[in-house]
C-alpha positions in Angstrom: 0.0 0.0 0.0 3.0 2.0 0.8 4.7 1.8 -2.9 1.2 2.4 -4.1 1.3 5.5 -2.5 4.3 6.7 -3.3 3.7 5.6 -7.1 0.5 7.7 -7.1 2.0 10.9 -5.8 5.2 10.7 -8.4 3.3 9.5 -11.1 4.6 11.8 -14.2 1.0 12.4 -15.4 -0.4 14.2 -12.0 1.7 17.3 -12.6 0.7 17.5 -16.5 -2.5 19.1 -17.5 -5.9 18.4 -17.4 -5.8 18.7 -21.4 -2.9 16.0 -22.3 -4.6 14.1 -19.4 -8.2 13.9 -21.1 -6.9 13.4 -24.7 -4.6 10.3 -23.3 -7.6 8.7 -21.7 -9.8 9.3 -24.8 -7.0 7.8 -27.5 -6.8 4.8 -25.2 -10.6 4.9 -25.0 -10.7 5.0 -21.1 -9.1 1.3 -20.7 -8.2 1.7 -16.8 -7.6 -1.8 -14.6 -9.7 -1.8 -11.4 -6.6 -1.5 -9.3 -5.5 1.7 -11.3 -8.7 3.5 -10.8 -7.5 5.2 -7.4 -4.2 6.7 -9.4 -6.2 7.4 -12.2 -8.5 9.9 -10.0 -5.8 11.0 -8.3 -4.0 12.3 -11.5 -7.3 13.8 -12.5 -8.3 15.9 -9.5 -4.2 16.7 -9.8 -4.7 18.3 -13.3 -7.7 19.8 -12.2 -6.0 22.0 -9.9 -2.8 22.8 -11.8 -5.4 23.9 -14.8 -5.5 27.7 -14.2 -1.3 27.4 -13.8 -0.9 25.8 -17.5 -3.9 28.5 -18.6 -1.9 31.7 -17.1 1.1 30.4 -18.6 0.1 30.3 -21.8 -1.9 34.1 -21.4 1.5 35.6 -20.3 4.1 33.6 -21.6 2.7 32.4 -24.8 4.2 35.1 -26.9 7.7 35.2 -25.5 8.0 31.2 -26.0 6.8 31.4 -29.6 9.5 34.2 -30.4 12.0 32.5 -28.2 15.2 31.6 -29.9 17.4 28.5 -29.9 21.1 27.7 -29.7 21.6 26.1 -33.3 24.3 23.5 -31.9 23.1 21.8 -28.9 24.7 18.6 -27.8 22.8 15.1 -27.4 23.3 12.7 -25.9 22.6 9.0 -27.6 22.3 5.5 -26.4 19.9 3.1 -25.1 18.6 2.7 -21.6 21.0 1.5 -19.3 24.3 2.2 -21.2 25.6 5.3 -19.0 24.0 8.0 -20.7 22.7 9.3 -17.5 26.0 9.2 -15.9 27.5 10.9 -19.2 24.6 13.5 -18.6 25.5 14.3 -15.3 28.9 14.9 -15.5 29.0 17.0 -18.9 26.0 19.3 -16.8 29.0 20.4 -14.5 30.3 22.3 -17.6 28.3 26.0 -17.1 28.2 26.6 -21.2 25.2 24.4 -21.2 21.6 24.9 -20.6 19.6 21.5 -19.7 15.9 20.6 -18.1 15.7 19.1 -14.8 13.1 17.7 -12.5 11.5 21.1 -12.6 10.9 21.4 -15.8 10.2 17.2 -16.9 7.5 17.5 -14.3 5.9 20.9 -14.3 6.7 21.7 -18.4 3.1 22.9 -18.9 3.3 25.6 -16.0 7.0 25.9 -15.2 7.2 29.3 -16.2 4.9 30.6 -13.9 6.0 30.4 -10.3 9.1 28.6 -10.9 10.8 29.2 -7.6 7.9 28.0 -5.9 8.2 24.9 -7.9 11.3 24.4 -7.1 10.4 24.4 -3.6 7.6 21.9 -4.0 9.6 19.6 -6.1 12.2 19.2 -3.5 9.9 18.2 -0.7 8.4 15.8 -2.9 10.8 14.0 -4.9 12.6 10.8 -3.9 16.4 10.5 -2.7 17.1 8.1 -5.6 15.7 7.2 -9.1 13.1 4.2 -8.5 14.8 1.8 -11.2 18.4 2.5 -10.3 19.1 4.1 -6.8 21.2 6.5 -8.4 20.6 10.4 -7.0 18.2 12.7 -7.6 19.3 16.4 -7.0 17.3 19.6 -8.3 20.7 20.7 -10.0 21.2 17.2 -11.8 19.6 17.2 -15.9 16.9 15.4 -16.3 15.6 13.7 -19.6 13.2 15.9 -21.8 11.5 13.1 -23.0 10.0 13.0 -19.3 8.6 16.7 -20.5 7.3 15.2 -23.5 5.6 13.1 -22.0 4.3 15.7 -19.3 3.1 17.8 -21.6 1.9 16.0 -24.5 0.2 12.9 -26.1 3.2 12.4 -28.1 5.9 10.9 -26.3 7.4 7.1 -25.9 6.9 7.4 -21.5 3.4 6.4 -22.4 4.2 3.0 -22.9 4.3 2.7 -19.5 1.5 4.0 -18.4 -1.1 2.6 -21.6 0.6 -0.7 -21.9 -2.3 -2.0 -24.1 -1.3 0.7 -26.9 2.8 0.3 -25.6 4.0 -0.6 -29.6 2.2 2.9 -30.9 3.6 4.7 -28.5 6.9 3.0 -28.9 6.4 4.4 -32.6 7.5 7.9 -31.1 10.6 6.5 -30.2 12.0 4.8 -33.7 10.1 7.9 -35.3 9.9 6.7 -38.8 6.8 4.5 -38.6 4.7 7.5 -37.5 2.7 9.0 -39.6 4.0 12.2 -41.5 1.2 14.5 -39.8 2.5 12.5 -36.5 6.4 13.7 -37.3 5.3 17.4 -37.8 3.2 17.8 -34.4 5.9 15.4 -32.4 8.5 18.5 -33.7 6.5 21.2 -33.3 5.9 19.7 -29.6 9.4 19.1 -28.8 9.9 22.8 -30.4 8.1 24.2 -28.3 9.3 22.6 -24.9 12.8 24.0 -26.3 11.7 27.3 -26.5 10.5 27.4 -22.6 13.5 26.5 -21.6 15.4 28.8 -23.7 13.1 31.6 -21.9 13.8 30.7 -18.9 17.7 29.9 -19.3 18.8 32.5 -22.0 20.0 31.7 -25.3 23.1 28.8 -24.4 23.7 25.6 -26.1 21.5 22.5 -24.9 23.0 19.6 -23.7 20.0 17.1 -24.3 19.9 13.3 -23.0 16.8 11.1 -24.2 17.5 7.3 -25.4 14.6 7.6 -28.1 16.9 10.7 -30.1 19.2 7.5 -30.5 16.4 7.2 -33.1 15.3 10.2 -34.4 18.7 11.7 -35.6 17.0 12.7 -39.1 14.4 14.5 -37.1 17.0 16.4 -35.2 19.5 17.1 -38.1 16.3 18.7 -39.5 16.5 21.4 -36.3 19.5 21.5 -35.7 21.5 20.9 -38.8 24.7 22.0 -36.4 24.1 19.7 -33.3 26.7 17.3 -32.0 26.2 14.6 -31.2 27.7 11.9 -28.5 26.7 8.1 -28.5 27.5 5.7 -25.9 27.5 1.7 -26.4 28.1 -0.7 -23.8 27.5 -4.6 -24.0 24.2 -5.5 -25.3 23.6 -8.3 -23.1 24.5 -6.4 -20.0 22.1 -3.7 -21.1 19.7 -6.3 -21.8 20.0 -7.3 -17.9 20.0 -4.0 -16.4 17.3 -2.8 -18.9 14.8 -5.6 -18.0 14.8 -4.2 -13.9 14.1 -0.8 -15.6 11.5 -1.8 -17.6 9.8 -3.3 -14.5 10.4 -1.6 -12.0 8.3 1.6 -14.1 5.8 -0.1 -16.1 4.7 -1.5 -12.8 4.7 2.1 -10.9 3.0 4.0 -14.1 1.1 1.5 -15.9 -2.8 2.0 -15.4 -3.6 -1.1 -17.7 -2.4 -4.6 -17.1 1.2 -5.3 -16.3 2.9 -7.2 -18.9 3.3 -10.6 -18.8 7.0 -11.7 -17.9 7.7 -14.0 -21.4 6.2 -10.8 -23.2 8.3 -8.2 -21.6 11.3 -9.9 -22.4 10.5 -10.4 -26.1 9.4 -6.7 -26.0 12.1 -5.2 -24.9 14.8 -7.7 -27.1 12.4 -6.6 -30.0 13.2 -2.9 -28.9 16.6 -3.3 -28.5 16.7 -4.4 -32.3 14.5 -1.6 -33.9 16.3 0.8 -32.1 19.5 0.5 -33.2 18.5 -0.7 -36.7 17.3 2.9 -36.7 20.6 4.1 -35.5 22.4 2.6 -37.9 20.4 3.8 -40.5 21.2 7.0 -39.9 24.2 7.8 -38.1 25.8 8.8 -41.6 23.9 11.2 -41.5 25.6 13.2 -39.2 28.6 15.9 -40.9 31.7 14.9 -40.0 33.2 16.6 -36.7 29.9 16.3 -34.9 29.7 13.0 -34.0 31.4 10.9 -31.0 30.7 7.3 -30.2 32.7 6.0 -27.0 32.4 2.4 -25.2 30.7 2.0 -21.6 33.1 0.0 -20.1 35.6 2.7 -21.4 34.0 5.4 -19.9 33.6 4.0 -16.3 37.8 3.3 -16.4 38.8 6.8 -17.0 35.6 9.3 -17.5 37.8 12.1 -17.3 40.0 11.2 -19.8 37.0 10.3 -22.8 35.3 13.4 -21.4 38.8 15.6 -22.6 38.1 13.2 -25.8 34.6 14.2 -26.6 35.5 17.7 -26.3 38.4 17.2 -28.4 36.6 15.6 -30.9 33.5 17.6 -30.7 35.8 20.4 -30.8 33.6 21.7 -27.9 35.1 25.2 -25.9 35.2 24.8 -22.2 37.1 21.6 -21.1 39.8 23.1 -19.5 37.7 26.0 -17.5 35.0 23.1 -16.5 37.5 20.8 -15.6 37.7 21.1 -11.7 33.8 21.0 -11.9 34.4 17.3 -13.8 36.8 16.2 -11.1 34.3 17.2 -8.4 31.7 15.6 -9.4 33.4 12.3 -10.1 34.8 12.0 -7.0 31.3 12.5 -5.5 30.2 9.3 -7.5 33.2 6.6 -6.1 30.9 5.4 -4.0 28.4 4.5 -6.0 27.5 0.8 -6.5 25.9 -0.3 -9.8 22.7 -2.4 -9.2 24.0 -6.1 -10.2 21.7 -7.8 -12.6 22.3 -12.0 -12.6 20.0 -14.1 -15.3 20.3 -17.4 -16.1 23.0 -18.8 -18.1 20.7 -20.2 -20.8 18.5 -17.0 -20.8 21.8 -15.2 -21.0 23.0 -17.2 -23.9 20.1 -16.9 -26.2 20.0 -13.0 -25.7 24.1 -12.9 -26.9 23.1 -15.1 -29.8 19.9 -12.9 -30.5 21.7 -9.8 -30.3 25.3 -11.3 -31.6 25.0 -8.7 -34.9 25.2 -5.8 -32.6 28.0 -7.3 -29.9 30.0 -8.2 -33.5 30.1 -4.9 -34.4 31.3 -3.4 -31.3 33.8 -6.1 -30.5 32.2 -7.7 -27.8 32.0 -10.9 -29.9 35.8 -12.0 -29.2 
């Protein structure tokens, strides 16, 4: 009853509004499980009373936003779930050239605008020590993923997989991109557009340093933007990603879902499926990215000597700033030594038909030797 609870009151949907909310429940034609219904009110009467907030927003911001301009060469961060991106994230946030979202704005992005210290204040009674899939911190300084706005603020984003698991492939769609439907492409960019824009209002016109594992997919999308973005991907071993993936996926399917929780055998050829799609997609169109402005680095690289790839990223990148940011880097490292990565143990057999599945991937990254 306790986690219940607590899932209820963190639940990414309460602090969107009451308009994203309705249109959700009316695309998934008001499918909620019996055991859901609680959360599902909850969220409602939520909404309900952050209405006026996303309604004054929009009266006194809504002209600034739309005239708002953006940095042309943010940097984004690429991989999938589970392969250090949030670590990467972190550490590169230390660096003051950049301007990046957190919990703030992920969880308040229809409203943020208005009251923001407030906010602020709210947000850091409320939110939890530690992430619930991985135990690793949550500060109010630390960047959070924008998808998470996305999904706050609009219909259109791949977090609502885990809350309308029924319709968890079309909202996967968002993610690899290029299945949607070209009307689907314009309004996902316009959306994401505009959640740029409030930022930029709010943080002045600096370079963005993004994090979402779905932009692993959408790269055309973003050249499209940004046709001067960097980008940085990070790869680690499939199978241990597959591992520490599969915790993730249950530990927030079953805290968000308001539908049925996947079966076990399903989830598991769901999220293999995923894994597949995704980085078909990356590979599809990584090439398109100008020389200079891509970076691709190794997990297990990383963790050995994050300093040291962080000086090659920049280097690479050709990114200002190392050398100024550098004691920040050092700092927050050192913060992190005592950090223990959750261990994720499967069976050997299980283990052995995921490396086989997924041996075109660990072949190309040499982790086939």
């Amino acid at each position: 009853m306790i986690k219940y609870f607590r899932d209820m009151t963190i639940h990414y949907l309460s602090t969107s509004n009451l308009i994203t909310w309705i249109k959700l429940l009316w695309k998934n034609k008001f499918r909620i499980s019996l055991r859901a219904i609680p959360k599902a009110i909850y969220i409602t009467l939520c909404n309900i009373l952050t209405l006026p907030l996303y309604l004054l927003e929009q009266l006194i911001f809504g002209r600034r936003v739309h005239k708002a301009e953006l940095h042309p060469e943010p940097v984004f961060i690429l991989g999938h779930w589970r392969s250090g991106t949030t670590f990467l994230h972190n550490l590169m946030s230390r660096d003051p050239q950049f301007a990046w979202m957190n919990i703030v704005h992920i969880f308040a992005s229809s409203y943020f605008l208005i009251g923001y210290p407030v906010l602020r204040r709210l947000a850091k009674i409320m939110m939890p020590k530690k992430r619930p899939m991985d135990s690793i911190d949550l500060k109010l300084d630390y960047p959070q993923e924008e998808e998470y706005a996305m999904g706050n603020f609009t219909t259109r984003s791949t977090n609502h997989m885990m809350t309308f698991t029924h319709s968890r492939d079309q909202y996967m769609d968002y993610c690899l991109y290029e299945p949607l439907p070209e009307i689907e492409k314009r309004k996902w960019k316009r959306d994401y557009i505009y959640i740029l824009k409030k930022l930029a209002v709010q943080a002045g016109y600096k370079p963005f340093l993004l994090k979402s594992p779905p932009n692993t997919c959408r790269i055309a999308a973003l050249l499209e933007i940004f046709p001067k973005a960097r980008f940085i991907h990070i790869y680690r071993n499939p199978v241990n990603v597959y591992a520490s993936t599969r915790g993730m996926y249950h530990n927030l399917f079953s805290m968000c879902t308001l539908q049925d929780e996947v079966p076990e055998e399903e989830a598991k050829e769901f999220q293999l499926n995923i894994y597949e799609k995704f980085y078909e997609r990356y590979f599809a169109e990584k090439d398109l990215i100008p020389e200079g402005q891509l970076v691709e680095l190794r997990y297990e690289d990383f963790i050995q000597d994050p300093l040291g790839q962080l000086d090659s990223i920049y280097s690479g990148l050709k990114l200002p700033g190392f050398a100024e940011a550098k004691p920040r880097f050092v700092e927050y490292i050192a913060s992190q030594r005592k950090y223990k990565r959750n261990s994720h143990e499967f069976a050997s057999e299980e283990k052995a038909g995921v490396a086989k599945r997924l041996a075109s991937f660990m072949r190309r990254w040499g982790y086939l030797r």
